[in-house]
C-alpha positions as CSV (number, residue, x, y, z in Angstrom):
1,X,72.6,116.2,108.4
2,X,72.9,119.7,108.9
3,X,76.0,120.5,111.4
4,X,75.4,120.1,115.0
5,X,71.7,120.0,115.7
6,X,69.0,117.9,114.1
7,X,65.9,118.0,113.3
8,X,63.7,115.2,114.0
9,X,60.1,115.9,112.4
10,X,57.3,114.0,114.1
11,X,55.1,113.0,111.6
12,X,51.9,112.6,114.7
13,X,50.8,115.7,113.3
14,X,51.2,115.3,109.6
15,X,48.0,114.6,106.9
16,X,47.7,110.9,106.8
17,X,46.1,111.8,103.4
18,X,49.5,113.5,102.3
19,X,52.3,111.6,104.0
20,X,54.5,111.0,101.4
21,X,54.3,114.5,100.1
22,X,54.5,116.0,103.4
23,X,57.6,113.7,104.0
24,X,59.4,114.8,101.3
25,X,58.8,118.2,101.3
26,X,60.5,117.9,105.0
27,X,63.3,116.3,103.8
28,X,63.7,119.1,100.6
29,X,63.2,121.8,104.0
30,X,66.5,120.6,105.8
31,X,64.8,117.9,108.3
32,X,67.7,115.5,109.4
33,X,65.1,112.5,110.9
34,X,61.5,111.4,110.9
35,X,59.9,110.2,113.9
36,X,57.7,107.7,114.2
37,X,55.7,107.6,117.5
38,X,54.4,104.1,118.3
39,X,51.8,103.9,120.9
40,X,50.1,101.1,122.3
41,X,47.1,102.4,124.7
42,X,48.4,100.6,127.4
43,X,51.7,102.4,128.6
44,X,50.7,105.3,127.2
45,X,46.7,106.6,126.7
46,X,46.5,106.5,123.4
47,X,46.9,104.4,119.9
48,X,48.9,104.8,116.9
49,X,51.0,103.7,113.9
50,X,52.5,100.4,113.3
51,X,55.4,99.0,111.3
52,X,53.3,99.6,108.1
53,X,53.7,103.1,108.6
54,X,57.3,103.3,108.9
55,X,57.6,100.9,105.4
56,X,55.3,103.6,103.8
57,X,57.7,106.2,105.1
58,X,61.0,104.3,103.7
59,X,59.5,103.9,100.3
60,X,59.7,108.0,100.1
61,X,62.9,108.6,101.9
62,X,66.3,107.7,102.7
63,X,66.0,110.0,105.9
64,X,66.8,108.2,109.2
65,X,63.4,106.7,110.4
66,X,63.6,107.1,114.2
67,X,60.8,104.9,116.0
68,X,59.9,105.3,119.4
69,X,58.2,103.0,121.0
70,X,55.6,104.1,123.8
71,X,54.2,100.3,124.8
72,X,54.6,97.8,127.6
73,X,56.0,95.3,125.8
74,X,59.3,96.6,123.3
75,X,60.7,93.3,123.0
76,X,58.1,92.0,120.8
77,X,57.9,94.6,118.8
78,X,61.5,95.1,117.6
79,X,61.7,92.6,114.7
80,X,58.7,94.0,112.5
81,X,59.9,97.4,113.1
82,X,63.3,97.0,111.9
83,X,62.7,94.9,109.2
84,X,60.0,97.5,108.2
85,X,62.9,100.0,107.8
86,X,63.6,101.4,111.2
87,X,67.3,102.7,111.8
88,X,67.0,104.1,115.2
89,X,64.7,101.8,118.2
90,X,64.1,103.6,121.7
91,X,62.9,101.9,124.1
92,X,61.7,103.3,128.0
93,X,63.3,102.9,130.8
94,X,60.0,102.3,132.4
95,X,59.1,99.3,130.7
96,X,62.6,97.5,130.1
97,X,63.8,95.6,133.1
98,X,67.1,93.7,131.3
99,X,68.1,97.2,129.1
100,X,71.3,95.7,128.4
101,X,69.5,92.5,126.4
102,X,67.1,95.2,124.6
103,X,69.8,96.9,123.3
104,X,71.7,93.9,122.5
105,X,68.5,92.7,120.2
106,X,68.4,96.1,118.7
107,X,71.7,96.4,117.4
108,X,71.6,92.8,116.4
109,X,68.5,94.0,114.0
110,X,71.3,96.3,113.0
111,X,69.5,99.5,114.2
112,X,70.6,102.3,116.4
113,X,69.5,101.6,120.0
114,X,68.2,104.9,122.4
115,X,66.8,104.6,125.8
116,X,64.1,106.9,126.7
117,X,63.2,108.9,130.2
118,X,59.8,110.2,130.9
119,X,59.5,113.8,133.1
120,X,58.7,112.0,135.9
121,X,61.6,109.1,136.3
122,X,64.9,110.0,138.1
123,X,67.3,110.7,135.3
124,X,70.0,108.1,137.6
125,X,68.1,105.3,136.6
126,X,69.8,105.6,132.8
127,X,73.3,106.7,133.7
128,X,74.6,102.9,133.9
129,X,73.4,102.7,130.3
130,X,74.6,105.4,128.6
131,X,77.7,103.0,127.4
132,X,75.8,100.8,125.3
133,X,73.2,103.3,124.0
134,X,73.4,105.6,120.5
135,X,70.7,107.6,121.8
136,X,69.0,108.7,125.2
137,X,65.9,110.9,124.7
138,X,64.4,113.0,127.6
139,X,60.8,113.6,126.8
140,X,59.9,117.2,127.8
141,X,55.5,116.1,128.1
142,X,54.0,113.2,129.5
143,X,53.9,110.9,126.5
144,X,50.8,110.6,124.8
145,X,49.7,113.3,122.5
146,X,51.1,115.8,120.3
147,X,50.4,119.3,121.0
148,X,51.2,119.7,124.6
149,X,53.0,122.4,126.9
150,X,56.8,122.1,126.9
151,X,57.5,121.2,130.2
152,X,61.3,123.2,131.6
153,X,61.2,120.8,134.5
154,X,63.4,118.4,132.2
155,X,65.9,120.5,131.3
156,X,68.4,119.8,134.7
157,X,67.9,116.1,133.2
158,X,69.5,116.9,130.0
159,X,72.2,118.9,131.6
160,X,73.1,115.8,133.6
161,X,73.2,113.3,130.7
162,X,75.2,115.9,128.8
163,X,77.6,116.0,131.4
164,X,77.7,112.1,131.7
165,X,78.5,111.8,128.0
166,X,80.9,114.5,127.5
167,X,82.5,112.7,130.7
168,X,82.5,109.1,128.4
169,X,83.9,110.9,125.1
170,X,80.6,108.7,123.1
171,X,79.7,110.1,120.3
172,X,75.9,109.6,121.9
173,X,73.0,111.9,120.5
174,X,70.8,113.1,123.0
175,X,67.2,114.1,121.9
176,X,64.3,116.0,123.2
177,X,60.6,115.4,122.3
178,X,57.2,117.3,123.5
179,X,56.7,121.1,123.3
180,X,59.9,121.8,121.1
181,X,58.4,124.7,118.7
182,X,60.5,128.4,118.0
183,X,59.7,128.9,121.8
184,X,61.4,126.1,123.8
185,X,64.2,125.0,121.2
186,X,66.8,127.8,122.6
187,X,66.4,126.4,126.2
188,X,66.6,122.9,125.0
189,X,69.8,123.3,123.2
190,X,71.2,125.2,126.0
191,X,70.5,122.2,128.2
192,X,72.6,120.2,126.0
193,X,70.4,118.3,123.3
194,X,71.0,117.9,119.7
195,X,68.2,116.5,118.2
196,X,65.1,118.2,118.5
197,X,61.6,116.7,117.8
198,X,59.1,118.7,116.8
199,X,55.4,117.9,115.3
200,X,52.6,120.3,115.4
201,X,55.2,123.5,115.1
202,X,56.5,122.0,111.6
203,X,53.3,120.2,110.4
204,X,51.1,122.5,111.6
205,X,53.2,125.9,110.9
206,X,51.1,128.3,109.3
207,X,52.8,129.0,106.4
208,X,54.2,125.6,105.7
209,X,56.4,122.5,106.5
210,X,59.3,124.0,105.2
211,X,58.6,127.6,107.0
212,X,58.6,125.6,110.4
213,X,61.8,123.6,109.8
214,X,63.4,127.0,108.7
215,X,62.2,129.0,111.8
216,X,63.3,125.8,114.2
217,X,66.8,125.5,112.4
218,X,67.0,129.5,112.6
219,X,66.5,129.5,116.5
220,X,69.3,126.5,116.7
221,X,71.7,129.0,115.3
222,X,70.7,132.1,117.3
């Protein structure tokens, strides 16, 4: 962990072909997490990795392995993914009517439980939760795809949760996923998040993993 802020590297735009390597060499650049984004093509329009990816990712690393899961139906998914190797679960706010049983279920799987807010939902509808959350992540882009436009709309969002949990005295991360490249970070941190995910602007940095995770961490500290 380095101070503060963290670094959560999404590994949606890493080489499949390379993951291990490119999952170390992230962790040997100063990443804090890696983020698993699990998608199901239903609640969100697209289709990606399963809890074989996350035990292929806890073979190489000791990192914290922080899953999100983008699908209709969390509940069924929990098990395999925290037996796979998962320390952090987030679930949406969207698609969890009993949160307070979800969260239950997830730190009875002995993981760390976050609740997640898309752009469009009313930040109110987590405030009753923020007790019995680790986590809350505001996503900053429709969920979906890596790659897309950082959206500033969000950022009064994280400035009320901020204000909630500095209010509570939790010691409750609160995260920020889409857009976050050398750009958007400074506004983000501003805004009151701590953990910052980032994919194509560490993966696909020009010159490098590490060069990404340095120019990130650099803007944290400006």
């Amino acid at each position: 962990m380095n101070g503060e802020y963290l670094i959560s590297v999404s590994i949606l735009s890493a080489d499949f072909s390379r993951l291990g390597e490119q999952i170390r060499e992230a962790e040997q650049a100063g990443a804090d997490w890696i983020h698993v984004d699990v998608m199901d093509g239903h609640f969100v329009p697209n289709l990606t990795m399963g809890p074989v990816i996350v035990k292929a990712c806890r073979r190489v690393t000791q990192m914290p392995i922080d899953v999100h899961l983008m699908v209709e139906s969390p509940g069924e998914l929990l098990y395999d993914f925290a037996h796979a190797g998962a320390s952090n679960l987030t679930v949406h706010i969207e698609t969890c009517p009993d949160m307070p049983r979800m969260v239950q279920t997830i730190h009875t799987l002995g993981c760390r439980a976050g609740i997640v807010l898309n752009p469009e939902t009313p930040v109110d509808t987590i405030l009753p939760y923020l007790p019995i959350v680790d986590l809350v992540l505001v996503m900053s882009v429709n969920p979906g795809y890596s790659g897309q436009e950082f959206c500033p709309e969000v950022l009064p969002k994280l400035s009320v949760v901020r204000q909630e949990l500095v209010k509570s005295g939790r010691p409750v991360r609160l995260e920020i996923d889409g857009g976050i490249n050398a750009q958007t970070i400074p506004s983000a941190r501003d805004a009151g998040a701590d953990v910052f995910v980032a994919a194509s602007a560490i993966f696909e940095h020009p010159d490098g993993i590490a060069s990404g995770i340095h120019l990130l961490r650099s803007r944290l500290l400006k």
